[in-house]
N, C-alpha and C positions, 0 to 999 in steps of 0.2 A: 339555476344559480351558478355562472358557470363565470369565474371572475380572475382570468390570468394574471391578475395584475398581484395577485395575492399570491399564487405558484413561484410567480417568477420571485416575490419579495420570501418566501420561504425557503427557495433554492439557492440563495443569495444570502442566505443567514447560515442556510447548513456548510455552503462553500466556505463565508468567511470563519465557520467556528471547525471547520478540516483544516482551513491554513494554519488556525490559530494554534491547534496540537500538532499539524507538524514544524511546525517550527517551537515551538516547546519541549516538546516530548522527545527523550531519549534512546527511548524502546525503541526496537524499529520494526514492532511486529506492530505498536500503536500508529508507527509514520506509517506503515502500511496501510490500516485500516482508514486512516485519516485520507491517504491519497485514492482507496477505495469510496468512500464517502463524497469525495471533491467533485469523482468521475461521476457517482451519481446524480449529483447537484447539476452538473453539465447537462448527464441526461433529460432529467426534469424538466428542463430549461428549455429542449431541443424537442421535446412533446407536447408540450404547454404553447410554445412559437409555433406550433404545424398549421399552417392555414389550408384553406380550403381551395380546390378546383373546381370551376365550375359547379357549384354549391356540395361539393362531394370532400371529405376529407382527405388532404394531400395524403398518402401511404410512406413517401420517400423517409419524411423525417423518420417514421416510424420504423422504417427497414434500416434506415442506418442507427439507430438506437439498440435495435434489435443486435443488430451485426456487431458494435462497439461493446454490448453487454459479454456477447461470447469472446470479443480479444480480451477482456477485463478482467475476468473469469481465467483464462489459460494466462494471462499476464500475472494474476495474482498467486496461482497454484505455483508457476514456476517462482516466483519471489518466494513462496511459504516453501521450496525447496533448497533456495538457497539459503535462507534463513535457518530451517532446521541444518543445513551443512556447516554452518558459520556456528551456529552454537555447538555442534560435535569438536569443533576442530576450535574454539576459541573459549568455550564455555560459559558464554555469555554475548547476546545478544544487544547489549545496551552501548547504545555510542559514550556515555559520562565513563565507565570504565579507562585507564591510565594503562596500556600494555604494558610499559616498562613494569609496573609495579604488579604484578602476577610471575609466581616462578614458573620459569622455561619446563614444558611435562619433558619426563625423562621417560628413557626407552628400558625397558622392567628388563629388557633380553642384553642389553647392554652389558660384555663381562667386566667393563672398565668400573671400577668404584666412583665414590663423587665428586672426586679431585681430578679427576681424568685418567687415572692411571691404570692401567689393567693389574689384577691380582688382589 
């Protein structure tokens, strides 16, 4: 029972409902996951399309699925790297966040007072 026409219309549901949170969605550790999810739907798409050589199954697609799952994988660890640096250094990861309206963090070592003035 072997019916691509149903892969391809499931990889095609999971793509359009990734677009649909990332471009909703704020967070950016969800825009992450969503652009994680989209690349799968690709994939899916690129295994399910693999035809046949000389009645033997093409390999190719399969190597380069293989191959795009490992950039995707270090592609996402280094996002999830920046992300945890962005929330150290901003304290929130959310794009709907208004910078101006968070106070500037102050330096604890700083001998000047709050008005800028030393003493």
């Amino acid at each position: 029972m072997n019916h691509p026409e149903i892969w391809i219309m499931a990889a095609a549901a999971i793509f359009g409902i990734s677009v649909y949170a990332l471009i909703v969605r704020t967070h950016l550790l969800r825009q992450l996951l969503a652009l994680k999810v989209m690349g799968n739907a690709a994939f899916l798409v690129l295994v399910v399309g693999a035809g046949t050589v000389n009645g033997l199954l093409d390999g190719i697609p399969k190597a380069l699925v293989l191959t795009g799952i490992v950039i995707a994988i270090s592609a996402i660890g280094f996002a999830l790297a920046v992300l945890v640096r962005l929330a150290e250094v901003t304290g929130s990861v959310d794009l709907d966040e208004d910078p101006s309206d968070q106070e500037p963090a102050r330096d604890t070592n700083d001998p000047r007072d709050g008005d800028g003035h030393a003493g």
